[in-house]
Structures are given as C-alpha cells and as structure tokens.
N, C-alpha and C positions, 0 to 999 in steps of 0.2 A: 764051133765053140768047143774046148778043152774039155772033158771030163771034169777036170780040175773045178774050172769057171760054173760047171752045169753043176757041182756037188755042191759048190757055196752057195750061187743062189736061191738053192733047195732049203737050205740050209736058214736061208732071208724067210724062205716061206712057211718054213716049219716053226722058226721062232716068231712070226708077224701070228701065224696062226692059232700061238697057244690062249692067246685072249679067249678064243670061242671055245675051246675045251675048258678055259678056267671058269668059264661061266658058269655050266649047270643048271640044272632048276629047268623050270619052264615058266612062260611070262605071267607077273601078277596080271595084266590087264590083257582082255580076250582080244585076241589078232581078228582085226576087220575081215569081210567078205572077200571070198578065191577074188586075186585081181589076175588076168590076164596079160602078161608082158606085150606090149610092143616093141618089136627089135626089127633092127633093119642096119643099113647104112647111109653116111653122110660125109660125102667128099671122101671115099675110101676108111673112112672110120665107123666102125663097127659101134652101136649103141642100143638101149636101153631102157625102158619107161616103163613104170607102174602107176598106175595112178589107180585107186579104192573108190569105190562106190558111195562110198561118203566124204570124197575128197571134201577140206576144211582149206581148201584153195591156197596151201600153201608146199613150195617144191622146194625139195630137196638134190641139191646139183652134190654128186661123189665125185673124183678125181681119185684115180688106183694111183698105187705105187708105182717103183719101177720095176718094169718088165723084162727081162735078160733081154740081150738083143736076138730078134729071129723067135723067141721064145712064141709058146701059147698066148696070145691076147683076147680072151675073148671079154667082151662086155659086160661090167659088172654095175650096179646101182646104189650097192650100199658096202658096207668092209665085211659082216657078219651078218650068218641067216637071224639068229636073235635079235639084233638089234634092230632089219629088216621089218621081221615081225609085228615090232614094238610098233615102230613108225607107222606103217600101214594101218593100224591096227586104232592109231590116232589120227587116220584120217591126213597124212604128208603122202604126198606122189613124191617119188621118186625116179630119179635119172642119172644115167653116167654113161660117158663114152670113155672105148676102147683106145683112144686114140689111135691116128692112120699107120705110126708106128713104135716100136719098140726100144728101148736101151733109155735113152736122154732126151727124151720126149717133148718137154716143155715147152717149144716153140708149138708143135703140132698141137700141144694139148690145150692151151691158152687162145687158139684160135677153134679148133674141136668142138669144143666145152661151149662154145656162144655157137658157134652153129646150131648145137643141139637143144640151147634156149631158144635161139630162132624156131624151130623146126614145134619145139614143143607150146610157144605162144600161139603159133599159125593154126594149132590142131587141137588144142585144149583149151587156151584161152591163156592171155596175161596172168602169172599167181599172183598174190595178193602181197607175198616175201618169197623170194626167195635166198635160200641159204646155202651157202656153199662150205664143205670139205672136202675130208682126203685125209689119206694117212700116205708119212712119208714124202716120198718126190710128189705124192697127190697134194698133201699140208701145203707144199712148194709152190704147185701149181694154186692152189685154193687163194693163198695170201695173193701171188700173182695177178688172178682173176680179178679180184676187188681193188687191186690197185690200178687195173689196167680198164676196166669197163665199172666203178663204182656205181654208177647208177643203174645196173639189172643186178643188182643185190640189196637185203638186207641187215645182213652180216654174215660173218663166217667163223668158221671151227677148224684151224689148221690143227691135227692132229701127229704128234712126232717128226713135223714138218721142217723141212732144211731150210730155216727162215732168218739163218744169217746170210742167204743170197748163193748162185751158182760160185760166184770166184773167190770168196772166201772159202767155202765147203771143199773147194777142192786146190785150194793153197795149203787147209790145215794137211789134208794128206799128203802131199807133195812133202811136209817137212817131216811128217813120221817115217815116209819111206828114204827121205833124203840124208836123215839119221843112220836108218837101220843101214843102208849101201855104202857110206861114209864109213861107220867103224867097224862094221861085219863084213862086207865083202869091196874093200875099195879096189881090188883089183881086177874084179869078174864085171864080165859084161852084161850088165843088166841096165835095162832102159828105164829110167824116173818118165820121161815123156819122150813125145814123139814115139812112141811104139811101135814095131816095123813089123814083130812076130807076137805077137799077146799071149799067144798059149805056151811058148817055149820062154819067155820072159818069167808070166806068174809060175812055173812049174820050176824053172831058176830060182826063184825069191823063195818059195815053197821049200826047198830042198838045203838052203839056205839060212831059213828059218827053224826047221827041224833041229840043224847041226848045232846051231849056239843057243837053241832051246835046251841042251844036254851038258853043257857045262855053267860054273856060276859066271863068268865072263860074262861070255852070251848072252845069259839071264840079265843082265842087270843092263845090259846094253838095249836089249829088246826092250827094258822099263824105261828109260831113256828114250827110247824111237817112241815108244806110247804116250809116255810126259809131255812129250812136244806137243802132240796133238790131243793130249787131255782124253785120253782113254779112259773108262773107268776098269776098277778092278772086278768086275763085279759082271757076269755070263748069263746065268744061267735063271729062269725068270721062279721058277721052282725052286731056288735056295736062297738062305738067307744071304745077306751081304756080308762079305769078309771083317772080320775086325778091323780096326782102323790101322793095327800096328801088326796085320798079319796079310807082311809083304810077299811072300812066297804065294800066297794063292791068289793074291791080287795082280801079279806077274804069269801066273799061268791061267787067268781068266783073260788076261789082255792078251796072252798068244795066242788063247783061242779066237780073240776077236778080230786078231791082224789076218790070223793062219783063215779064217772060214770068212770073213766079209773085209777085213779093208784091204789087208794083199789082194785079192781078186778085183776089187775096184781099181786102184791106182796100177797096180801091173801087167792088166787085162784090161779089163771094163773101159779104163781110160782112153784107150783105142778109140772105140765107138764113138765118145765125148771129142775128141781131136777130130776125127771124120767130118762132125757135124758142124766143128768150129772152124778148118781150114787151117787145124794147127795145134800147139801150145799154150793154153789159157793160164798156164796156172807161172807163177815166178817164185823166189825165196831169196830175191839180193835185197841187202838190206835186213836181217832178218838175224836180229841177236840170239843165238839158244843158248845162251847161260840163263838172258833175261827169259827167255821163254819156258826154260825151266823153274828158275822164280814164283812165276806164276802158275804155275802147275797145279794140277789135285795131289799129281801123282810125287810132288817132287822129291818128300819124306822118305818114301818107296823107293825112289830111284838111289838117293844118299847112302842108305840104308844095305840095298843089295852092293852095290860098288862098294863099300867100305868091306862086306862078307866076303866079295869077290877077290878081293886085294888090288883092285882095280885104283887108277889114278882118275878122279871124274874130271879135275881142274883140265888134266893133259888132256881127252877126250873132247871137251869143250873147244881147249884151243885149236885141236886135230876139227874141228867143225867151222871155226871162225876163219883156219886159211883154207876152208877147202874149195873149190872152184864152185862156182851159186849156177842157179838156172833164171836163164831168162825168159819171157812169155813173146807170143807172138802178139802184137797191137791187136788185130782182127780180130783175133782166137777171144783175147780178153772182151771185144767187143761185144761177140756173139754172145757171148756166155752171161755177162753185163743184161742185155736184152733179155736172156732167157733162163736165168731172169736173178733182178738184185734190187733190192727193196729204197724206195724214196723216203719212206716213213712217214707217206700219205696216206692216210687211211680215210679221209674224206666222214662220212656222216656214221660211219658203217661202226656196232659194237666188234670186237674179234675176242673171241675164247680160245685160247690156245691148250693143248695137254700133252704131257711130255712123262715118261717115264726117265728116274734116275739114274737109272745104270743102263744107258743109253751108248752101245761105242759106234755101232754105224751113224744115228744125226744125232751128235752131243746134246744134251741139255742145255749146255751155253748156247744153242743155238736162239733159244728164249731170250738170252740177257740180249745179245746181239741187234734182234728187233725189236725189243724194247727199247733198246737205248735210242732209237730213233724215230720214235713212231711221234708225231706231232701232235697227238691229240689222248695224251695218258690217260683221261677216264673214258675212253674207250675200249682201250684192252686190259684185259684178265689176262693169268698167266696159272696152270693150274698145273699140280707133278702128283704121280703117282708113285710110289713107293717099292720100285720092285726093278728088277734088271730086264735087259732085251730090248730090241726094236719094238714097238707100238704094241707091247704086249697089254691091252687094256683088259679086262673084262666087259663084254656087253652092258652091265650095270653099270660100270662108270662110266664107258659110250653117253650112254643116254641121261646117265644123272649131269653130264656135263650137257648136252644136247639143249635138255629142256630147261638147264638155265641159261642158256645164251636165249633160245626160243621166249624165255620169260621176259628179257634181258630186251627182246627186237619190241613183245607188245607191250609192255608196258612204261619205257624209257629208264626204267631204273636196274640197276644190278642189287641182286638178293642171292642167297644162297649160293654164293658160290664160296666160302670159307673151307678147306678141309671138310672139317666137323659134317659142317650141313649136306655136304656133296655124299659123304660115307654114308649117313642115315639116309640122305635121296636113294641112292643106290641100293642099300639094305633093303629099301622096303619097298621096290621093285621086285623081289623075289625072284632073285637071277643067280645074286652070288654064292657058291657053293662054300664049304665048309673049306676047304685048302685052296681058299684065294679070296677073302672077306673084300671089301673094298678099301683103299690103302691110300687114299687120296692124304699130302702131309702138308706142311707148312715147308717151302723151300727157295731158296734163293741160288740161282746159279752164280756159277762164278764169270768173271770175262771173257767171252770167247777168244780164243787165239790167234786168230788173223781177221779185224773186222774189216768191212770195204763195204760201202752203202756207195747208191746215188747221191750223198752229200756229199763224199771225198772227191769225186770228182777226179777223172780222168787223167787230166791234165797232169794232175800230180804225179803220174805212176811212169812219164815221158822217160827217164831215167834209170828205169826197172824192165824196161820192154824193146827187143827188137825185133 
C-alpha cells in the first residue's frame, strides 16, 4: 500500500477518534467490577467478549469500521474506552469480532458477527436482547445483520453508517471522480475503475488535484466534482461550520475531503472492492449532472465559484453529458447487492440511527436513503449531531442515544429521543467537556444522489451493465 493510501486512512482514524478526546470528564455512573476479556479466534476471525459480573443478561454485538486492506485488525468490542466503561459499568457484556479480513469486509463480517453469537450463546448462555452496532462500514454491517438474521436481535444503532447500501455508496463516488477526470484532466490516464496500479493512479488524481486546487478554474470545477456527490463544506470537527454564503472555504474543506478520504477510496481503495467483486460494480449511464447538480447542497457554491472563475458552467455540463459513461460488470453489481443493499425490512426490530452533518466520507443522506424504504416507520429514529467529520460523536451522546433505543427495546415505546432531551441525557452523564457540549439538532437530510435498494430491482439496471 502507497504512503499516500496509508496517510489518508490515518487520517479516517484520527478524525473517527476525536469523539474520545471530545469527551473529557470521567463517568457520572461508577464502572462495574475488573471484567476479564475473552479473546480467541473463530473461523480465522480474531474476537472479543466481556461480560461483568453483574451481567443484567443483556449483549451488546459492535461491528468496527473499515480496516485499510493488510492493515492492523485487531479485535475490538465497543468504538470508545468511555463509553465501554459506561456499559460494563450497567451490567451489558459486550462483543465484537475482527473480522477474518480487512478492506471491504462485509460479506466476511455478516457471517463473523453470528458466529460470534453462536459461540457466545454456547458459553454464556442465550441474552435476554441482544443489540447490535458499529460505526461506519460497521453502521453497514449492523443494519445488514438485522435484516439478514432478525430474529437474534433486539434492535440496533447503526452509527454514521453507509445505509444507503454497497452500490449506491459507491456510484455517488464514481460521479465525483467521474466529474473531476472529465473537466480537469480528460487527457491523463487515470483509472475511474477497474484499477490495474492503485498507488500510481491515486498519486496521479493527487497531483492532479493539487494543480486546479491553485487556480479559480480548478476551484470551482473541484466544487462541481463535490456537488455531484454532495460533499459537505464543512472538515474539520473542532470548527464552526462555514457560513452559508462563504463559498471559498466550503471548496477548500471539500478538497480536503476529496485530497485525504474520497480520492483514496475511489482511486485506490477501489481496487480491493473490484477484487472482491470480480470486477466493476459501480456505472453512471444514464446519469443527468446538470439535474444532479440541481439537487445539490452544494449547487449555490458551485454557481457561484464558476461565475468568479469566468468559467462557462452550462459548456462544462454539456462537456459531461457527451462524454463517454461507465458501465458496471452484472456480477460485480451483484456481489456488492449481497454485501450488502438494504430491502427496508426491518421486521419487529426498533433501529436508532446517528449521523453527524458534515459528514463527506458516509453522507448524511445516507439516513434519507434508508428511510425512504424502510416498511415499518415507527420503527426507526433518525438522530444528527451538529458538528463536521466521520462518526465524530462524543461518548455522551454514544450513550444518550444507546439508552434510548435500550429504553425504546424494554418498554415498546420511543421517549426521549428529541434533540432537547438527548443533549440533557447526555449533559448529565458527566462526560462532555466544555469545547464539545452535546450538539444533538433537529435535521432533515436531503435526497441521497444515487438511491438503489432491493425494491429497484435488478432487472431494471439490464441496460446500464455489461
């Protein structure tokens, strides 16, 4: 793996991580008796159990994020020691496996994950609920779990979770980069898919990215590549969010987002994902971006810089509607279908969802997305946190969301889950520190940009795929 590849998804880890430095404090409610971990393995997967001395018979199954490929995996149980803590502390066992491998995991992790409830009924005994999360491709896998085995859960808490499905998630990026290589470098050989060299591609788009990062062209064209796939403007999880009408630093928060995690994904990472699928999952025939800019957050922004730039955005559009499309491989799409894209069956199960807004690695539309299909609406919550970054939550709102879905499984009713009431759950936890209060808002996303569920149905896409 690249330097390049290895510094971004550092970069995944350092921004998933600032949640537990935002924390602070230490726990209002005293951490239960030293538990001793059992860890072992299961079918080549690496795993993980705590269970307390007062266990209150109910388990808690985690699902990690994504893992570089090749990277460090080892077996984790919960996202954060604090919130860890908490739990134990209330008497929940805890479990998570590593899964047997790393990168695009989801097939491994979906069958992993029930082993590990296997293993832990056989030796601890049936829980009494169990609940499943994950942050991230974990959120992914979590929603996946409940739709695939509903009856060994009692609900779940996808967390910043990619839950508009594998081939949407990775259509929207197919068009941001399909953008940027269209009007910035249509002549250079850079691979959108099928990727032959990963490191010497993203180190291409990288180098690429820098140069029309430095003029306004560039700039506004990069706002454009971000528009498409609904980037937000907004980085860095310690700053406020940009003004509405202050497009310049809304354009160089979104280069940051392309330059340190989406380039690395779709120009690298994607590799791995092709491996695993036999190919090409991802297409864009068919695929208006004038309309796609329309619908944009971003599309103000985008107007905006082009008119500063002296740029024509109409010629640019049209330069995108003749230009030659991508198509997917049937298979590829299949695999990736499987592993995984949502029915919007959620069977008996409450789901608590939490998503931060200024989200550019899993959109916040990815919420509107599973919403829009889910069959059974007072079932699922949909809850947003107020602040930029991947799954940058504090510990305190971890768990103020936690123990309302928890309240949500024993009682049949949903309470406390309003903004309002989640911020004062959370406050008086005694966790969150003075430069990161809890930030829970009232929010609606907008439409995701490329949606594709098990309703759409395969069939349909016969024409978009060879």
């Amino acid at each position: 793996m690249s330097m390049a590849v290895f510094r971004a998804m550092r970069v995944l880890a350092v921004v998933a991580l600032v949640a537990t430095s935002l924390g602070g404090g230490k726990p209002a409610v005293a951490a239960g008796p030293v538990v001793q971990p059992e860890t072992g393995t299961l079918d080549g997967a690496a795993f993980k159990i705590e269970v307390p001395a007062n266990w209150n018979g109910d388990l808690v199954l985690y699902s990690h994020g994504y893992v570089q490929p090749g990277g460090e995996n080892p077996a984790v149980d919960v996202g954060d020691p604090l919130t860890g803590t908490y739990l134990l502390g209330q008497g929940y066992a805890l479990a998570g496996s590593a899964f047997k491998t790393t990168g695009w995991a989801v097939q491994d992790a979906l069958v992993d994950q029930i082993n590990l409830l296997n293993h832990f009924d056989s030796k601890y005994g049936t829980p009494k609920h169990t609940i499943a999360w994950g942050h991230s491709l974990g959120g992914m896998i979590t929603a996946g779990l409940v739709q695939r085995d509903p009856q060994r859960f009692a609900g779940a808490l996808p967390m910043c979770g990619v839950l508009a499905g594998g081939v949407g998630v990775w259509n929207v990026g197919l068009d941001g980069v399909y953008v940027f290589k269209t009007l910035v470098a249509p002549s250079r050989d850079l691979q959108l898919v099928n990727i032959t060299h990963p490191d010497a591609n993203l180190a291409t788009a990288e180098g690429l990215l820098a140069g029309a990062q430095a003029t306004p062209q560039g700039k506004a064209r990069i706002a454009l590549a971000a528009a498409v796939a609904d980037l937000p403007g907004w980085f860095d999880p310690t700053s406020p969010e940009p003004a509405a009408n202050d497009y310049a630093t809304q354009e160089a928060n979104q280069e940051l987002w392309e330059a340190q995690v989406d380039f690395p994904f779709q120009f690298a990472l994607r590799a791995e994902l092709e491996s695993r699928a036999g190919g090409n999952p991802s297409w864009n025939i068919g695929v208006d971006y004038r309309r796609q800019l329309d619908l944009s957050v971003d599309r103000d922004e985008v107007r905006a810089l082009y008119q500063a730039a002296g740029l024509n955005l109409d010629q640019d559009l049209r330069t995108l509607a003749a230009a030659p499309r991508v198509f997917a491989n049937p298979r590829s799409v299949g695999y990736l279908t499987r592993n995984i894209v949502y029915d919007g069956n959620i069977d008996h199960l409450p789901v608590l969802t939490m998503h931060t807004i200024g989200d550019g690695l899993v959109l916040n539309q990815n919420e509107q997305a599973y919403a829009s299909i889910v069959d059974r609406p007072d079932l699922l919550r949909q809850t947003f946190v107020q602040r930029a970054g991947h799954c940058t939550f504090t510990p305190a709102e971890t768990i103020a969301a936690f123990n309302a879905l928890a309240s949500r499984i024993k009682t049949g009713r949903w309470s406390g889950i309003d903004p309002q009431a989640l911020n004062q759950a959370a406050t008086a936890l005694g966790l969150a520190s003075s430069t990161a209060p809890a930030a829970y808002v009232p929010f609606t996303p907008t439409r995701f940009p490329r949606p594709f569920s098990l309703k759409f149905g395969l069939g349909l896409l016969s024409d978009f795929l060879r």
